[in-house]
The first five atom37 places (N, CA, C, CB, O) and aatype in JSON, in Angstrom:
{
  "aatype": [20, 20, 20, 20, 20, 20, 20, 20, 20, 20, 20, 20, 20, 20, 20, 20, 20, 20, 20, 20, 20, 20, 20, 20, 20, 20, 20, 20, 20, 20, 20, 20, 20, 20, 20, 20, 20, 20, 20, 20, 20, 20, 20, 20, 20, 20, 20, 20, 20, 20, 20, 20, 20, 20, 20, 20, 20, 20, 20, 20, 20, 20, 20, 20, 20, 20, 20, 20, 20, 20, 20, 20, 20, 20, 20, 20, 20, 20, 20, 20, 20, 20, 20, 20, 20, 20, 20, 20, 20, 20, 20, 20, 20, 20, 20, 20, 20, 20, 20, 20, 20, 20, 20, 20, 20, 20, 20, 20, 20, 20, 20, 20, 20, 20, 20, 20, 20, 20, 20],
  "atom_mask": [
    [1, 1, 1, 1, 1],
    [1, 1, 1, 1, 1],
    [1, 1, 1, 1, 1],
    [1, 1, 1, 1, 1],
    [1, 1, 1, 1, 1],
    [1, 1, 1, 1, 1],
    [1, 1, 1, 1, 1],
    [1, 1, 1, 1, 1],
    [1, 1, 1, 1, 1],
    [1, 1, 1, 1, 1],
    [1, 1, 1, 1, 1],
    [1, 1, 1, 1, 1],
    [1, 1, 1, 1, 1],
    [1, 1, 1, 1, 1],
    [1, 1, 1, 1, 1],
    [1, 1, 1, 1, 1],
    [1, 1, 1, 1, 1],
    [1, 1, 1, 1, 1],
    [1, 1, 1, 1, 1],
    [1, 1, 1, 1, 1],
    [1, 1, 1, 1, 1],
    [1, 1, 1, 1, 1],
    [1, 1, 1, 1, 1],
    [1, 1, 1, 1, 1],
    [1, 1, 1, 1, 1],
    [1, 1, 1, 1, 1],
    [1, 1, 1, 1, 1],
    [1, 1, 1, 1, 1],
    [1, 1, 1, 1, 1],
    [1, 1, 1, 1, 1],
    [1, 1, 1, 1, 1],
    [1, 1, 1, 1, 1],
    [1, 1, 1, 1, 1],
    [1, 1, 1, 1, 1],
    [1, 1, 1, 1, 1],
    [1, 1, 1, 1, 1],
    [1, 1, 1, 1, 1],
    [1, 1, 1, 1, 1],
    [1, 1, 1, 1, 1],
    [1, 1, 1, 1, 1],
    [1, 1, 1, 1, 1],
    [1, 1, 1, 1, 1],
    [1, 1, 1, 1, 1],
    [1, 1, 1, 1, 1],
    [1, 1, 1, 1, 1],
    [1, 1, 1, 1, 1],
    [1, 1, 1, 1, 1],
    [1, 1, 1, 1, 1],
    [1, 1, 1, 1, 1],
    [1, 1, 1, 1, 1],
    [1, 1, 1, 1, 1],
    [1, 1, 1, 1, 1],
    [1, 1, 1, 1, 1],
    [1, 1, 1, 1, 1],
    [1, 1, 1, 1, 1],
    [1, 1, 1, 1, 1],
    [1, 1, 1, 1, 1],
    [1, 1, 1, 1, 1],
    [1, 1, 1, 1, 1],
    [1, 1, 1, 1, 1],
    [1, 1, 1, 1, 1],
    [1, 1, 1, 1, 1],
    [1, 1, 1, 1, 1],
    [1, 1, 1, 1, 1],
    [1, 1, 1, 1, 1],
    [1, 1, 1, 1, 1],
    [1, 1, 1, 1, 1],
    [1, 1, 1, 1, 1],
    [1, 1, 1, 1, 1],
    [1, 1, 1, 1, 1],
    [1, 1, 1, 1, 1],
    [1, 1, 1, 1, 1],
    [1, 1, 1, 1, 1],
    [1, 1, 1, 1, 1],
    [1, 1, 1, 1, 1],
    [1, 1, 1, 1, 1],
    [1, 1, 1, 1, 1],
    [1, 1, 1, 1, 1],
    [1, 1, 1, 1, 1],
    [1, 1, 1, 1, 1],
    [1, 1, 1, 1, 1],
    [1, 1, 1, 1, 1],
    [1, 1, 1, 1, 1],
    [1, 1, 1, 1, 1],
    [1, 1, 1, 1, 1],
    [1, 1, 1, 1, 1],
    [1, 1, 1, 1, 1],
    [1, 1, 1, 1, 1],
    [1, 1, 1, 1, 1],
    [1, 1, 1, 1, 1],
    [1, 1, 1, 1, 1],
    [1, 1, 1, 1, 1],
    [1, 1, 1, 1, 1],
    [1, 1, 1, 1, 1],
    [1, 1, 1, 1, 1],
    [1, 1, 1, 1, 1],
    [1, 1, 1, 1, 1],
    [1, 1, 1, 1, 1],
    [1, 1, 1, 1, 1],
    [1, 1, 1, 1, 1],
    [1, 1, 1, 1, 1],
    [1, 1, 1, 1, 1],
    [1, 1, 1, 1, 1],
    [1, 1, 1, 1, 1],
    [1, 1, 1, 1, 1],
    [1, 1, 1, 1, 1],
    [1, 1, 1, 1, 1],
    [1, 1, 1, 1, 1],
    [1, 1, 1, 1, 1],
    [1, 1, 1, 1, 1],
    [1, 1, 1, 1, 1],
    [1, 1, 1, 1, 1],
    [1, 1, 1, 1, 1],
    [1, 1, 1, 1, 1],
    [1, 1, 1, 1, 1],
    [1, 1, 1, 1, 1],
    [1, 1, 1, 1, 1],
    [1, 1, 1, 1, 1],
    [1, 1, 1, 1, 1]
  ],
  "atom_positions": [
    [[37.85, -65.94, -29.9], [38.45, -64.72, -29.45], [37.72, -63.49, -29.96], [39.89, -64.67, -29.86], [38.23, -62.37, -29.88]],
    [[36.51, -63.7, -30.49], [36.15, -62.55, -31.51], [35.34, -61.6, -30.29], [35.0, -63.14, -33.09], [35.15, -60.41, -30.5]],
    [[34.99, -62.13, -29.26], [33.87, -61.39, -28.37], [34.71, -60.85, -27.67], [32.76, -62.15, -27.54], [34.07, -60.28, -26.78]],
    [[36.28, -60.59, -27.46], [36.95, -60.44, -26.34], [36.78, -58.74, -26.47], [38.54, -61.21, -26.31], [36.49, -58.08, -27.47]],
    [[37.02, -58.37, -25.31], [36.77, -56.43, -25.73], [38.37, -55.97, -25.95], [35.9, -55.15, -23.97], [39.38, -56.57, -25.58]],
    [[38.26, -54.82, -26.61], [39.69, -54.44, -27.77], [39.92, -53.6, -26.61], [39.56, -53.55, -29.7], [39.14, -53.07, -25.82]],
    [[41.23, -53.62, -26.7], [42.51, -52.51, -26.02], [42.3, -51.59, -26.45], [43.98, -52.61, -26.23], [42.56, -51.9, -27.61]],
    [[41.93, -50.23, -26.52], [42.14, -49.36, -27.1], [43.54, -48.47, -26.99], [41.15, -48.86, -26.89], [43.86, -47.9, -25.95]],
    [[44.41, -48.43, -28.37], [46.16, -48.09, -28.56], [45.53, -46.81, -29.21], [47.48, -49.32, -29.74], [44.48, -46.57, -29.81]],
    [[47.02, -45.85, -28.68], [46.95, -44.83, -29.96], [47.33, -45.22, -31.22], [47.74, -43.7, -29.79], [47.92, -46.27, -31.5]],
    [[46.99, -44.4, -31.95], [47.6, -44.49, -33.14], [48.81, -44.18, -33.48], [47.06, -43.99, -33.8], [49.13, -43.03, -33.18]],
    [[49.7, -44.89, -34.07], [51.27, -44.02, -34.79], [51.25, -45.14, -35.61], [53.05, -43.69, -33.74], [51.04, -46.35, -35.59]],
    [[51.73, -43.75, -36.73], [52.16, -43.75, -38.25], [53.18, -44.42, -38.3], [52.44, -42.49, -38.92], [53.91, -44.57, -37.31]],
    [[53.46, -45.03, -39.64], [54.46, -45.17, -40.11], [55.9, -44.0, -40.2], [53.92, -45.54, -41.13], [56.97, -44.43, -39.78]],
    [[55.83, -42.71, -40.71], [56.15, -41.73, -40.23], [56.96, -41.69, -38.68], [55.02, -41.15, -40.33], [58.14, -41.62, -38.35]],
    [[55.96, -41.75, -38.09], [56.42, -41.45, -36.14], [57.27, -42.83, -35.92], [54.6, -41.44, -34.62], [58.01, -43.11, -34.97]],
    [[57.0, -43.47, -36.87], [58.04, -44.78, -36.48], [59.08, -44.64, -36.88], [57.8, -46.08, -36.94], [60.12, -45.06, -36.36]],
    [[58.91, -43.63, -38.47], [60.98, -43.68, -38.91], [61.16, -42.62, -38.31], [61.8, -43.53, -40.77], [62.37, -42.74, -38.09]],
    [[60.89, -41.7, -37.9], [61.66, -40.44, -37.1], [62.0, -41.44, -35.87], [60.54, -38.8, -36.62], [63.17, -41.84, -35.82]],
    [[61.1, -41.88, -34.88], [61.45, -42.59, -33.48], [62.87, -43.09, -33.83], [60.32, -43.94, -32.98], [63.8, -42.7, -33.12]],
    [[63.14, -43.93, -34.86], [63.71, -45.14, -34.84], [65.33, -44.85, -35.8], [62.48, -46.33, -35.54], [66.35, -45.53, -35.89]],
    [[64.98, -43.73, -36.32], [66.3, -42.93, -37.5], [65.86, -44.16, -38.56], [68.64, -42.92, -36.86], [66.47, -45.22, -38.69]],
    [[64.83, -43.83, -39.17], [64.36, -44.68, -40.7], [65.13, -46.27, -40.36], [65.27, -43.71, -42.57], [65.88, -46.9, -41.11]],
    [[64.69, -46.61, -39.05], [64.95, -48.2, -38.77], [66.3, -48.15, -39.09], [64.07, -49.41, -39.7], [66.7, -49.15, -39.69]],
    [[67.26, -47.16, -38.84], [68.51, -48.19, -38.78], [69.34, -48.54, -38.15], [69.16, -48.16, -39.34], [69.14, -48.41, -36.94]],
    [[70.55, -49.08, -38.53], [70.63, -49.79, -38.27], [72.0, -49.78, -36.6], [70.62, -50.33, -39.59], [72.6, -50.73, -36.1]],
    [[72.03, -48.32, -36.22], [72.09, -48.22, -34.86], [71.08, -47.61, -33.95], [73.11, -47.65, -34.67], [71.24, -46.75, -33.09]],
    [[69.74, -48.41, -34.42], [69.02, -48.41, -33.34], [68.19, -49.89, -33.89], [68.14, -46.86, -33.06], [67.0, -50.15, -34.02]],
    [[69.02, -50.42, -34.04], [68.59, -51.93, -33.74], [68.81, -53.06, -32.68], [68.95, -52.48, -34.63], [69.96, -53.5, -32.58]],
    [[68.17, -53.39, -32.16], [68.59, -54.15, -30.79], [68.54, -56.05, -31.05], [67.21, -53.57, -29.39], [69.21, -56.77, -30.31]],
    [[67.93, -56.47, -31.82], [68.26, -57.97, -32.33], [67.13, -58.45, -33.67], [68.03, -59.16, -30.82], [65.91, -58.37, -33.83]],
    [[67.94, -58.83, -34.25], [67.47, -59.18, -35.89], [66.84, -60.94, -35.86], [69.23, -59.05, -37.2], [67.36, -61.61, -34.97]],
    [[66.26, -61.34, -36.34], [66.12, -62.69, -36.0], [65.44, -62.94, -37.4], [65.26, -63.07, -34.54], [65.35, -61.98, -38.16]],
    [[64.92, -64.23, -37.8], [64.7, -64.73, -38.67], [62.95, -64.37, -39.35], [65.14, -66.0, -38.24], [62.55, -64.13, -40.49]],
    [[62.14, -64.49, -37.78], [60.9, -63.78, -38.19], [60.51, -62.54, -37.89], [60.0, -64.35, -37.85], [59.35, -62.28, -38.21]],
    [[61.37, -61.37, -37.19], [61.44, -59.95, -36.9], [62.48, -59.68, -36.2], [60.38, -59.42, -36.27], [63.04, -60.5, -35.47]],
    [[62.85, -58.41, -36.37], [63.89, -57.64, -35.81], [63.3, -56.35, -35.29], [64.99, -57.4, -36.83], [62.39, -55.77, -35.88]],
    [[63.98, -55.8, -33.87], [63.48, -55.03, -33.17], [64.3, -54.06, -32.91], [63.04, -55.53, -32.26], [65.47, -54.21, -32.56]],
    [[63.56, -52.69, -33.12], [64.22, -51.21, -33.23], [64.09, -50.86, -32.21], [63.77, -50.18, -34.09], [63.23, -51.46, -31.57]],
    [[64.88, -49.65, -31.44], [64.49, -48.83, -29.93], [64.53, -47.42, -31.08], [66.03, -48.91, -28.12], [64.99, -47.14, -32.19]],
    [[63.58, -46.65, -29.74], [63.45, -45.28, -30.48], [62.99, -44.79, -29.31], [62.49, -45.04, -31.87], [62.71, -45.36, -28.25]],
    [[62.93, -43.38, -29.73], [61.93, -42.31, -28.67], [60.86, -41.09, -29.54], [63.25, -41.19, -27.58], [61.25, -40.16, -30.25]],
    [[59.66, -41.39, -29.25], [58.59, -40.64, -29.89], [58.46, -39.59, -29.2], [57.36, -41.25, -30.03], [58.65, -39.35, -28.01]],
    [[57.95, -38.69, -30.52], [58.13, -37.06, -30.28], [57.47, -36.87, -28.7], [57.12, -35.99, -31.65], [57.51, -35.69, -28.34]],
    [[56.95, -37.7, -27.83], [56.14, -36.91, -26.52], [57.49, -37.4, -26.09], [54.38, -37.43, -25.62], [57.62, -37.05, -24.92]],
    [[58.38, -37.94, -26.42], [59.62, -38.67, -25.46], [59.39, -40.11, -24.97], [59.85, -37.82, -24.04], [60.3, -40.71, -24.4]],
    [[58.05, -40.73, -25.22], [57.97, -42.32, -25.0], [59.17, -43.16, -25.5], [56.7, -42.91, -25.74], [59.19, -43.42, -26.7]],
    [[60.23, -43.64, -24.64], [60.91, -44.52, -25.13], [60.46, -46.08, -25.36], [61.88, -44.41, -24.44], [60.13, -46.84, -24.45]],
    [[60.51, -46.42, -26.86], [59.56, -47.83, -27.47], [60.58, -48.78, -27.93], [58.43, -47.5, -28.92], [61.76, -48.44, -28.05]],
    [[60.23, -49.72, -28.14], [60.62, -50.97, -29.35], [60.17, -51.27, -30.04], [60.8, -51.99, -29.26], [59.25, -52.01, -29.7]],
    [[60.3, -51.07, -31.43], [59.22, -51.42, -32.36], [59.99, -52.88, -32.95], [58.86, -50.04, -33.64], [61.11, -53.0, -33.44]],
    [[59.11, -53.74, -32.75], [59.19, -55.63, -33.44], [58.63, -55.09, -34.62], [58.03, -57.27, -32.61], [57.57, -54.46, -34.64]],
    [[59.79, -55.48, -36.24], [58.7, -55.42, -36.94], [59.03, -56.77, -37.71], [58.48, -54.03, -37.78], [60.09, -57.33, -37.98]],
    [[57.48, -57.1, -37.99], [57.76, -58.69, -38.42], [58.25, -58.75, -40.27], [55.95, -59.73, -38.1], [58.03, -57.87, -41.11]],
    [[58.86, -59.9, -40.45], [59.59, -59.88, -41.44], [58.2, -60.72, -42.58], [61.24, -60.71, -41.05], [57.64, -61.8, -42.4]],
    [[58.07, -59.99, -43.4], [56.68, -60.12, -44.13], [57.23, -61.35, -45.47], [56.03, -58.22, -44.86], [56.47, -61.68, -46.38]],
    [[58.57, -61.84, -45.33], [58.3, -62.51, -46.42], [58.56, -64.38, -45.88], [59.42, -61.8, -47.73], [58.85, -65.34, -46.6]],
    [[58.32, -64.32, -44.39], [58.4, -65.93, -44.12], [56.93, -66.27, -44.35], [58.98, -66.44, -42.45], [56.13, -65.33, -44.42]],
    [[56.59, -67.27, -44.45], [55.37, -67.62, -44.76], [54.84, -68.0, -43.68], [55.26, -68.48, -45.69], [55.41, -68.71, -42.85]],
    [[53.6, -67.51, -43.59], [52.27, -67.68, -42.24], [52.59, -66.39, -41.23], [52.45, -69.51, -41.06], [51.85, -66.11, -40.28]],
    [[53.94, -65.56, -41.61], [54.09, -64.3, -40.79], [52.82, -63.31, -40.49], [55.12, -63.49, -41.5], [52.58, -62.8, -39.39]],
    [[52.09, -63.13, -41.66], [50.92, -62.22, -41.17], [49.92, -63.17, -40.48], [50.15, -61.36, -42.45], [48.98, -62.4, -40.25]],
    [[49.61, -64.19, -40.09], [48.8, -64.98, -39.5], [49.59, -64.83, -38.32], [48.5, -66.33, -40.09], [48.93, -64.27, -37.44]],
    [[50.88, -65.15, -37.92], [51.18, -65.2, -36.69], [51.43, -63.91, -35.8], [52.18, -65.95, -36.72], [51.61, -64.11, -34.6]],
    [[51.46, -62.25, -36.38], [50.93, -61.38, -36.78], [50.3, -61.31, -35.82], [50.46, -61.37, -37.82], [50.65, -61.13, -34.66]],
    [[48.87, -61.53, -36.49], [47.55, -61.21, -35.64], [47.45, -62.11, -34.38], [46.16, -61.45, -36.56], [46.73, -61.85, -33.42]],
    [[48.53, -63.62, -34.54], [47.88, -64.35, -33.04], [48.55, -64.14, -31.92], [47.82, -65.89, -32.99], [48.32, -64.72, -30.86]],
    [[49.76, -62.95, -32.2], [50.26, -62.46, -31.14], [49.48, -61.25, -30.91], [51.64, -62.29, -31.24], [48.96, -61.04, -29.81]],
    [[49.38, -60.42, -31.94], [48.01, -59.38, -31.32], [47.11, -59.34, -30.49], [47.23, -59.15, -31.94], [46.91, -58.47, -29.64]],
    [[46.41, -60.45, -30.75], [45.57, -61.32, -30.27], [45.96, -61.63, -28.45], [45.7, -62.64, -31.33], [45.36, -61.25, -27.44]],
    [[47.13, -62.43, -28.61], [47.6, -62.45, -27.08], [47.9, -61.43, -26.41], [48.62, -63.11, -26.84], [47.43, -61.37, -25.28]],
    [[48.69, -60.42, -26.86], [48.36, -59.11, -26.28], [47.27, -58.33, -25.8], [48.65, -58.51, -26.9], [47.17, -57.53, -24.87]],
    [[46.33, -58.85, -26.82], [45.09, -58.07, -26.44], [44.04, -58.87, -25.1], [44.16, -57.94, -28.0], [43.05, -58.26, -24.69]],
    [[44.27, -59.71, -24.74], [44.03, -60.75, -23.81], [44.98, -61.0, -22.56], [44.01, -61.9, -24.56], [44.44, -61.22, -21.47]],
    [[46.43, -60.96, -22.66], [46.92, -61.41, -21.72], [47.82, -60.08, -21.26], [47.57, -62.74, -22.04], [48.66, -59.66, -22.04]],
    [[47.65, -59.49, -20.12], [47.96, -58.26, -19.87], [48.81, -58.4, -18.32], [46.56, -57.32, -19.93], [47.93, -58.87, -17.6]],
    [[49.86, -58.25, -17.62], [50.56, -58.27, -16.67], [51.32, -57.34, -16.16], [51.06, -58.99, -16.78], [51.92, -56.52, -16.85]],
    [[51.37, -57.39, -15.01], [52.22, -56.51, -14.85], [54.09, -56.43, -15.0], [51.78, -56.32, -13.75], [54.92, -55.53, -14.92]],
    [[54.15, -57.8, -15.24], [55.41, -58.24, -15.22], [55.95, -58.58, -17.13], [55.35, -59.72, -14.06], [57.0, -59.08, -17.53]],
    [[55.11, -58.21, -17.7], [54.9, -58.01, -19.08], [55.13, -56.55, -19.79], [53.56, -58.43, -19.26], [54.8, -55.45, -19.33]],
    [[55.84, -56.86, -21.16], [56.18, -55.45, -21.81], [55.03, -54.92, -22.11], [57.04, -55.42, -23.06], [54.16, -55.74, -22.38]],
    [[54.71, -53.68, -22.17], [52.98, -52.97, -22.25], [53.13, -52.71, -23.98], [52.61, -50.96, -21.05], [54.01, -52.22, -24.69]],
    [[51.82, -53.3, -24.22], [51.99, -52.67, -25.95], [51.49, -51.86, -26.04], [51.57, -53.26, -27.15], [50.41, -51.82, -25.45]],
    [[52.01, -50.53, -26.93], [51.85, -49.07, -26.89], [50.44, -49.0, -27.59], [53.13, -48.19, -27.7], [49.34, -48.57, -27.23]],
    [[51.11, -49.84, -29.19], [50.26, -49.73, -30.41], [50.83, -50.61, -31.39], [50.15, -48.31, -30.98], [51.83, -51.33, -31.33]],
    [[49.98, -50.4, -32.32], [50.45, -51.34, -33.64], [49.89, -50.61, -34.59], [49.93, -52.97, -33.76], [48.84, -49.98, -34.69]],
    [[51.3, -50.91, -35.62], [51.44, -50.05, -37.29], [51.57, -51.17, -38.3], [53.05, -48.9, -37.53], [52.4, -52.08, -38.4]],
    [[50.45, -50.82, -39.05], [50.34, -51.69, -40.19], [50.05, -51.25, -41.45], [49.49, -52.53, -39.98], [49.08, -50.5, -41.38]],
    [[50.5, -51.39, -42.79], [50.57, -51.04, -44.2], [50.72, -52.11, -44.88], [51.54, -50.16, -44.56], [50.95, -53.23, -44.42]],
    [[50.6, -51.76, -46.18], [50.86, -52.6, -47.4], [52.29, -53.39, -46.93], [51.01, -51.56, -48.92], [52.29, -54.62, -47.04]],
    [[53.25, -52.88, -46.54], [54.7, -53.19, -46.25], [54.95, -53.42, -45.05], [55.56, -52.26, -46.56], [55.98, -54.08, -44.91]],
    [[54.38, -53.13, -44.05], [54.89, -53.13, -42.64], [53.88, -53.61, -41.5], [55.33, -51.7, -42.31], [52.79, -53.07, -41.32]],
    [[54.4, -54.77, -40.68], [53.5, -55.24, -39.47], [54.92, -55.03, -38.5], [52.63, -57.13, -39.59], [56.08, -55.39, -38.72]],
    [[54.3, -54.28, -37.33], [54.93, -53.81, -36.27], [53.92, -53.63, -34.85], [55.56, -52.5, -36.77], [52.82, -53.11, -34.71]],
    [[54.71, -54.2, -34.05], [54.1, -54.09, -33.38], [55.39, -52.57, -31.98], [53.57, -55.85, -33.14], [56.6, -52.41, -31.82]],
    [[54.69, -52.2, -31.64], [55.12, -50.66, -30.62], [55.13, -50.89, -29.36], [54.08, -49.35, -30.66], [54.21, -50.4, -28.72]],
    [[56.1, -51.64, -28.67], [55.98, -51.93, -27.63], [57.17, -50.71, -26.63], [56.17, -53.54, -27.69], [58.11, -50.04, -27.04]],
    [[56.65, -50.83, -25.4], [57.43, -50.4, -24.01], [58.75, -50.76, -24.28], [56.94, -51.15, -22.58], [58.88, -51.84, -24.86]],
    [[60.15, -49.88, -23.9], [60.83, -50.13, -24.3], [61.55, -50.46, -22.6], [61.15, -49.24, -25.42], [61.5, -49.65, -21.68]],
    [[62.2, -51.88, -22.5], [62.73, -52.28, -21.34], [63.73, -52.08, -21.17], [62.66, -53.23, -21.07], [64.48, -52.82, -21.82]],
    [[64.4, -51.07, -20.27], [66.18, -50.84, -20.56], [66.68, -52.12, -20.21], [67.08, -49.58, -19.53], [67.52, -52.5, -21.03]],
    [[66.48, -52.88, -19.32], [67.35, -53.87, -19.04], [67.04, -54.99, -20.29], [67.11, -54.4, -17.44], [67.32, -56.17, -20.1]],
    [[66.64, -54.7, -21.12], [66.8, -56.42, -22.0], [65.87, -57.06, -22.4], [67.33, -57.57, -21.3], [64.75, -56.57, -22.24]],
    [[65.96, -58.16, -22.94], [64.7, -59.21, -22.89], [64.56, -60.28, -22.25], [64.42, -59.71, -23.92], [65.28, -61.02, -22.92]],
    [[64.16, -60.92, -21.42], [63.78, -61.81, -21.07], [64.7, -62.86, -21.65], [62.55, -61.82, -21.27], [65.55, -63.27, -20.86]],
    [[64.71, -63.14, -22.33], [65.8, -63.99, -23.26], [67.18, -63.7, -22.91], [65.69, -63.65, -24.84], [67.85, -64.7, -22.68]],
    [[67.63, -62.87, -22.84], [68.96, -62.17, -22.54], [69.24, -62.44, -21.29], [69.02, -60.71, -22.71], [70.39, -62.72, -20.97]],
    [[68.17, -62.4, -20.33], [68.26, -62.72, -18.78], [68.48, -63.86, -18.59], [67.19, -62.48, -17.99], [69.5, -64.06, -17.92]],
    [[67.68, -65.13, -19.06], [67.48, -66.69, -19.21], [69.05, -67.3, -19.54], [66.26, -67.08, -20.62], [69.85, -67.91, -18.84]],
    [[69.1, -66.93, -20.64], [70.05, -67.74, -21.54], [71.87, -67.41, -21.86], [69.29, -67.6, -22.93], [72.7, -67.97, -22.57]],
    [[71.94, -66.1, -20.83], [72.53, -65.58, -21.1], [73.91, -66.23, -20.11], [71.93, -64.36, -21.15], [73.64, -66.63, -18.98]],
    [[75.1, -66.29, -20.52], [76.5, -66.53, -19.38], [77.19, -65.35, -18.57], [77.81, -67.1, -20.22], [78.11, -65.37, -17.76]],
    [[76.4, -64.28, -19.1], [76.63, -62.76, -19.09], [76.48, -62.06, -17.97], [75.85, -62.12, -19.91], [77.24, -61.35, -17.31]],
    [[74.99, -62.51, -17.81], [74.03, -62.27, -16.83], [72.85, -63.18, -16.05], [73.5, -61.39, -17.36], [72.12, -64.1, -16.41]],
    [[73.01, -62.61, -15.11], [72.4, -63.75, -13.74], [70.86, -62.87, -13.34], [73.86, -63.79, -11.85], [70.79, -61.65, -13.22]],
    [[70.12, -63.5, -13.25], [69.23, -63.01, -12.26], [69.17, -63.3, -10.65], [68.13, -63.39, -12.73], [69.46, -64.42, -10.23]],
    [[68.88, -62.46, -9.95], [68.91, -62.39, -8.06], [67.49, -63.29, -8.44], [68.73, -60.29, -6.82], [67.03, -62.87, -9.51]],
    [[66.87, -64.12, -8.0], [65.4, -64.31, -7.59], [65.36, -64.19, -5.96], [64.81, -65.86, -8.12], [64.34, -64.65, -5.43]],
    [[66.25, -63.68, -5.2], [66.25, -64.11, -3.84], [65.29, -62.27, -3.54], [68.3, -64.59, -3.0], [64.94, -61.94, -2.4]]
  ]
}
């Protein structure tokens, strides 16, 4: 994967992430899970996002990290959430994605709630 050509993302701070997001809490959280939990926010141009941020203390998390990066940076659709950017520190792997009002994919699938039309 090393020859593949890079996406070029803007940049955002750590910063632009706790203003977006009200310092990650915890009513603008949309589902917590075991290897990340995902924030909605809106950045100062008004981009409404989701920031996934991965939970840094399961083990092989920063490896799996980069091999979703990785698929992002390769597998691009139109029927796919667009990744904005990605924020990374001593403390924090996040990834900045498009924020989907209707849900996740998961929510659609699995859900008793809700149906999808495919017709």
């Amino acid at each position: 994967m090393e020859n593949l050509p890079r996406i070029g993302h803007p940049m955002i701070s750590y910063r632009e992430l706790c203003l977006a997001t009200n310092n990650f809490g915890e009513s603008n959280l949309l589902k917590a899970g075991s290897f990340s939990s995902v924030y909605e926010g809106t950045l100062a141009n008004g981009i409404d996002i989701a920031v996934k941020v991965l939970n840094l203390h399961i083990e092989g998390a920063l490896k799996g990290f980069d091999v979703e990066c990785d698929a992002f940076r390769i597998i691009r659709h139109c029927n796919l959430v667009k990744v904005i950017s990605t924020c990374t520190n001593a403390n924090l792997r996040a990834l900045v994605l498009q924020n989907v009002p209707c849900g996740s994919l998961e929510k659609w699938l699995y859900s008793n709630n809700y149906n999808l039309d495919l017709h």
